[in-house]
One Martini backbone bead per residue (centre of mass of N, CA, C, O) as a GRO file, in nm:
protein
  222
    1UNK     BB    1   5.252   8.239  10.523
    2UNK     BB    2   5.220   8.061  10.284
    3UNK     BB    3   5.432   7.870  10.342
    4UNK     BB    4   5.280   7.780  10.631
    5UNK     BB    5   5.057   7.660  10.489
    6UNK     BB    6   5.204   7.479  10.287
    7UNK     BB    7   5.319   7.310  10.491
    8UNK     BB    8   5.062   7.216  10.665
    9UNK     BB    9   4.954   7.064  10.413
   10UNK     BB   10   5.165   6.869  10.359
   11UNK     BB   11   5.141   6.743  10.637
   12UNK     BB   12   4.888   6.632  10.634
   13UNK     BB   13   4.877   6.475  10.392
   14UNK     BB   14   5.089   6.277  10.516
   15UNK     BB   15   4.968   6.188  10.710
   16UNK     BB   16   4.707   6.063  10.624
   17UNK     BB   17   4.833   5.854  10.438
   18UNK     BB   18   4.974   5.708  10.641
   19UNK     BB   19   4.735   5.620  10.799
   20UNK     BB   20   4.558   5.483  10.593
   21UNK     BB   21   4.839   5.310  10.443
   22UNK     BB   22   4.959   5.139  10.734
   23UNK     BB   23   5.012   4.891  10.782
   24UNK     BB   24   4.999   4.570  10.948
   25UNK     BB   25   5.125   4.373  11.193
   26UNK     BB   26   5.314   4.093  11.219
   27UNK     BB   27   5.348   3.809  11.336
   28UNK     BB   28   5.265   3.482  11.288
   29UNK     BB   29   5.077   3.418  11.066
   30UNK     BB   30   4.796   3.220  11.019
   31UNK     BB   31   4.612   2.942  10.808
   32UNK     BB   32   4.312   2.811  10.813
   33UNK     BB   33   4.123   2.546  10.764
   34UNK     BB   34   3.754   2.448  10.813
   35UNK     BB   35   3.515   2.167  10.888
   36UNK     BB   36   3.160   2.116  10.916
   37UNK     BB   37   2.789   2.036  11.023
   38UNK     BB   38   2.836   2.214  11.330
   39UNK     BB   39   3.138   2.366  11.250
   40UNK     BB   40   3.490   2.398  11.351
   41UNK     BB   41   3.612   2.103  11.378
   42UNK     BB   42   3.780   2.060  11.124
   43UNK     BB   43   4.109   2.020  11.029
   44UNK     BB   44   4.259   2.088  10.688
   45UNK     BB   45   4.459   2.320  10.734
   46UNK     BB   46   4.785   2.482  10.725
   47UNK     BB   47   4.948   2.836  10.716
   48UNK     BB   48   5.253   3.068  10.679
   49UNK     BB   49   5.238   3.246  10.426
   50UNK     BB   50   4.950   3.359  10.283
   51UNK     BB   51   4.876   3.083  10.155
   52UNK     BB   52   4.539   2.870  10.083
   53UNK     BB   53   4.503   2.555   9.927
   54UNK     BB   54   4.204   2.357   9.904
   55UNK     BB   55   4.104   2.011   9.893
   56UNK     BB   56   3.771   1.821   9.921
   57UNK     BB   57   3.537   1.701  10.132
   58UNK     BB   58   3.166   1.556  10.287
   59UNK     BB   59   3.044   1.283  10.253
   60UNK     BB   60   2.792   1.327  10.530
   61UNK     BB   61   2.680   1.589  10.395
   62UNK     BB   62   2.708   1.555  10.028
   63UNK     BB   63   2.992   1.692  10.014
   64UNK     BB   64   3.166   1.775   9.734
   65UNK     BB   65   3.440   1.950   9.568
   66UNK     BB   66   3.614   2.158   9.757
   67UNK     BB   67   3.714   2.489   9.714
   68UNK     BB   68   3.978   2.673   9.856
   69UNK     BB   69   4.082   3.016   9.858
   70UNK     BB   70   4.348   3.197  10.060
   71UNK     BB   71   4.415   3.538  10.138
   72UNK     BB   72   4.719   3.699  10.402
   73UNK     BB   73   4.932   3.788  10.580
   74UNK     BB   74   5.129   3.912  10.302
   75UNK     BB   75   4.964   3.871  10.045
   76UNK     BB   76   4.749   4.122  10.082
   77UNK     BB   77   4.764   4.321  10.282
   78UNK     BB   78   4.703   4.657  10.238
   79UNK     BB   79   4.351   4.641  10.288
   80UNK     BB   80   4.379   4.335  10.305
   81UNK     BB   81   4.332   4.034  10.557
   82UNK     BB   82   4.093   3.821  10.445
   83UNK     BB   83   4.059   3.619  10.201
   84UNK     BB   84   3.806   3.462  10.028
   85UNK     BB   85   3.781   3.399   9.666
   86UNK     BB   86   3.761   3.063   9.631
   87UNK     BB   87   3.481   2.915   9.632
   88UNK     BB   88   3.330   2.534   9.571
   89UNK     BB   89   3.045   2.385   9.594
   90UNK     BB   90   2.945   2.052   9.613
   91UNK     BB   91   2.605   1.883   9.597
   92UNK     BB   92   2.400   1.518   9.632
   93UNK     BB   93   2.235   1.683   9.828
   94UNK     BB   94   2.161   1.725  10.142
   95UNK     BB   95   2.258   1.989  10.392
   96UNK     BB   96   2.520   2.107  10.623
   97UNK     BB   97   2.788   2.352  10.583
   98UNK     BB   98   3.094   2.454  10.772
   99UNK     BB   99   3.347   2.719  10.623
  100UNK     BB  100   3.656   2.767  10.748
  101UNK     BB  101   3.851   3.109  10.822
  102UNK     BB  102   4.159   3.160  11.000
  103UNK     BB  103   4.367   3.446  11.158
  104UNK     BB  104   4.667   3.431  11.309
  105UNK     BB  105   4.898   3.711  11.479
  106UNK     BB  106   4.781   3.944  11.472
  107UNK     BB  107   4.923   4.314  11.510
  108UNK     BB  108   4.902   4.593  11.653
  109UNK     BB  109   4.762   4.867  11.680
  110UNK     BB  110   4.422   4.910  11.576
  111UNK     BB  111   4.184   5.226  11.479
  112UNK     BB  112   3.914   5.121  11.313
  113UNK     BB  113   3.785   4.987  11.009
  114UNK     BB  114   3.574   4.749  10.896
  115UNK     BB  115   3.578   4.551  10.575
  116UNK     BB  116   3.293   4.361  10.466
  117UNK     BB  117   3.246   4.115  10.192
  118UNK     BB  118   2.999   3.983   9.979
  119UNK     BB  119   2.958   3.673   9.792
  120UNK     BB  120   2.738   3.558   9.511
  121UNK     BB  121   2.751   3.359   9.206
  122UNK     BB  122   2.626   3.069   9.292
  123UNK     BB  123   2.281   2.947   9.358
  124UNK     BB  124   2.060   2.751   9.412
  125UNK     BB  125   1.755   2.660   9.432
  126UNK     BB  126   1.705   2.662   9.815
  127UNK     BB  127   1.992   2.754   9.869
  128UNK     BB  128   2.189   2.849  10.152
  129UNK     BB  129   2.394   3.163  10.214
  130UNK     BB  130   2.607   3.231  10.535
  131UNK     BB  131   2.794   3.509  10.598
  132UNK     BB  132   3.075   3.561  10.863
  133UNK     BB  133   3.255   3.759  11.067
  134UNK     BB  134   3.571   3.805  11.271
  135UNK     BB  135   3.688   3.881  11.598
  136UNK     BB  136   4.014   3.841  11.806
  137UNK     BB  137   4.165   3.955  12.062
  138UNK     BB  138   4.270   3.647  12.144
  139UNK     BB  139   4.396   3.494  11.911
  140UNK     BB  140   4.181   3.268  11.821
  141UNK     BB  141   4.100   3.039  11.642
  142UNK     BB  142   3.799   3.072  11.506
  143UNK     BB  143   3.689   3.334  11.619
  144UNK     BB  144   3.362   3.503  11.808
  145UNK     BB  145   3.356   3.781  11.985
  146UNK     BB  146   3.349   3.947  11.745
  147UNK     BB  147   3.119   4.090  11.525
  148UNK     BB  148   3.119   4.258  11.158
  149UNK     BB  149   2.920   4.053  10.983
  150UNK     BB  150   2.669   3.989  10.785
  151UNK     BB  151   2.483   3.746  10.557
  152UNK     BB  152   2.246   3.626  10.333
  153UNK     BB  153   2.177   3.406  10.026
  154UNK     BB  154   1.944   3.306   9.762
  155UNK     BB  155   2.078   3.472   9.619
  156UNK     BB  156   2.251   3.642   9.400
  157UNK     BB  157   2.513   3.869   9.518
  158UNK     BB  158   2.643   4.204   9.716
  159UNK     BB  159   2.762   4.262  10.045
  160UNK     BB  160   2.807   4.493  10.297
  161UNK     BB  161   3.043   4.585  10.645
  162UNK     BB  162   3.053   4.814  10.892
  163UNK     BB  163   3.318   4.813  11.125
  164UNK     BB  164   3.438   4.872  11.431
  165UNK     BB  165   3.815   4.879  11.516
  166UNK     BB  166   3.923   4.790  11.815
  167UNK     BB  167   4.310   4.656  11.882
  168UNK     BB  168   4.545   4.559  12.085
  169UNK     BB  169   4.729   4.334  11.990
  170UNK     BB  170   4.665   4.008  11.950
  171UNK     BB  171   4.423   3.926  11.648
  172UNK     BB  172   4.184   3.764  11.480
  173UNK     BB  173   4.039   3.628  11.177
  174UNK     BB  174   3.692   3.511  11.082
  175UNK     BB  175   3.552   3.315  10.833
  176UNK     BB  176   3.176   3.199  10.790
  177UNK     BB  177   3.036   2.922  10.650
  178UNK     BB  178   2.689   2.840  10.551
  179UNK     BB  179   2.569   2.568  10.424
  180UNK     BB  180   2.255   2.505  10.259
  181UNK     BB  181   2.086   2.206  10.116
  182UNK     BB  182   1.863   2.022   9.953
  183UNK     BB  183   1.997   1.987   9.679
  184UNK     BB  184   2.193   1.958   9.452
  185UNK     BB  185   2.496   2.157   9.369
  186UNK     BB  186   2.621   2.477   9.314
  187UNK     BB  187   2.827   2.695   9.443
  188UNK     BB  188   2.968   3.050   9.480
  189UNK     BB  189   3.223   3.202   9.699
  190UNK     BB  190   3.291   3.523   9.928
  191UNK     BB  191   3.531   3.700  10.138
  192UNK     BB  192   3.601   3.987  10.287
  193UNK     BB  193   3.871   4.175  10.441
  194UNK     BB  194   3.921   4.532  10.556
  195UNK     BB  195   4.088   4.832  10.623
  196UNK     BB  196   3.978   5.122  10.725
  197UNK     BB  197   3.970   5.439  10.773
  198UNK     BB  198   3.889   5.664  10.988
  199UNK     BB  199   3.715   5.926  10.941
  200UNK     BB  200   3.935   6.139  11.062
  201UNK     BB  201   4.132   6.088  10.827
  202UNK     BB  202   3.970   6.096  10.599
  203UNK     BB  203   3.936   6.401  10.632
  204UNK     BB  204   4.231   6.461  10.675
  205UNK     BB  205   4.285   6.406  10.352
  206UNK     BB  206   4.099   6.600  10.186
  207UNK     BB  207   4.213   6.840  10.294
  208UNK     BB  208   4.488   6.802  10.194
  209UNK     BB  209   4.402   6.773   9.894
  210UNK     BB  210   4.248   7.034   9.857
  211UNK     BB  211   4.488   7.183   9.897
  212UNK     BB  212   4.681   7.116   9.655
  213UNK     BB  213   4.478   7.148   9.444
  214UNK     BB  214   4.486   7.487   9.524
  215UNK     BB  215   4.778   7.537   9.491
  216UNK     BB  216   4.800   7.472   9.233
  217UNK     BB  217   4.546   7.650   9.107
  218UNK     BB  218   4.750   7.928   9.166
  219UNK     BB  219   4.990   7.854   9.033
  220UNK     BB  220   4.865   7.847   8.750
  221UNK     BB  221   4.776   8.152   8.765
  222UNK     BB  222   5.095   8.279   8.793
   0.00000   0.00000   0.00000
């Protein structure tokens, strides 16, 4: 009886760390990189590596200086599936810009949670910061089918975002920024999306974990 309850635990365990910790599939991931003063219309790079530097302006309304590293499947892996965690704008005026990054190819199924993280670094007084994340079944570049989170920023912090995420078949992840400047400075922001496991995962690790805790110190005192 021993035996097979140690056995019990340890494939639940084992199922568990499975579940939560196994890869996302992907055909063919691919990374863009958009800007615009009124949306994602332009498009300034595209890689298929997992992992795009870019740099430019947007002279049109007096955003220079733009920076932006962005890491997806496989660079960045589970469970992080699309970070933007270095951008860097500066502007010489007032105006709006929007940049956005987005991830195509990627493959379930996969029924879980998706956390998106927010962050703004730096941020001038006046100037507001809206970051936004989204998925689409559709498989579309720049994909705003469904929102995962949102934040808007006017000083800078820290905010997460946790939202179910049930989808089969091929699906992109869009992260986008909407920078507000009133007057010249300087922005840094950044936004993560990472896949965590259901809740009933969670619970069946937990039990797993708590399982082999009890048989090691049980073991111990024999």
């Amino acid at each position: 009886m021993k035996t097979l309850n140690k056995t019990l635990i340890c494939t639940a365990l084992v199922g568990a760390s499975a579940l939560a910790l196994a890869p996302l599939a992907n055909a063919t991931p691919e990374l863009e990189v958009a800007i615009g003063s009124g949306g994602c219309s332009t498009v300034k790079t595209t890689s298929n590596t997992g992992l795009v530097s870019w740099t430019g302006t947007d002279s049109s309304v007096h955003f220079t200086a733009i920076t932006l590293d962005a890491t997806g499947v496989p660079i960045s892996g589970p469970p992080d599936y699309l970070n933007s965690d270095t951008l860097d704008v500066h502007s010489t005026g007032s105006g709006t810009l929007y940049l956005c990054v987005t991830e195509t190819g990627l493959s379930g199924p996969i029924s879980t949670h998706a956390l998106s993280s927010f962050a703004s670094s730096e941020l001038p007084r006046g100037w507001t910061v809206s970051e936004t994340t989204y998925a689409d079944a559709a498989d579309t570049a720049f994909g705003t089918a469904d929102t995962l989170g949102t934040h808007a920023f006017t000083a800078t912090g820290f905010a997460t975002s946790l939202s179910a995420l049930s989808i089969s078949g091929t699906f992109s992840l869009t992260e986008i920024y909407k920078i507000s400047a009133d007057s010249g400075g300087t922005t840094s922001d950044s936004i993560d999306i990472a896949e965590t496991p259901e809740p009933a995962t969670l619970a069946l690790l937990a039990v797993g974990l708590l399982g082999t805790a009890i048989g090691l110190r049980r073991r111990r005192r024999s």
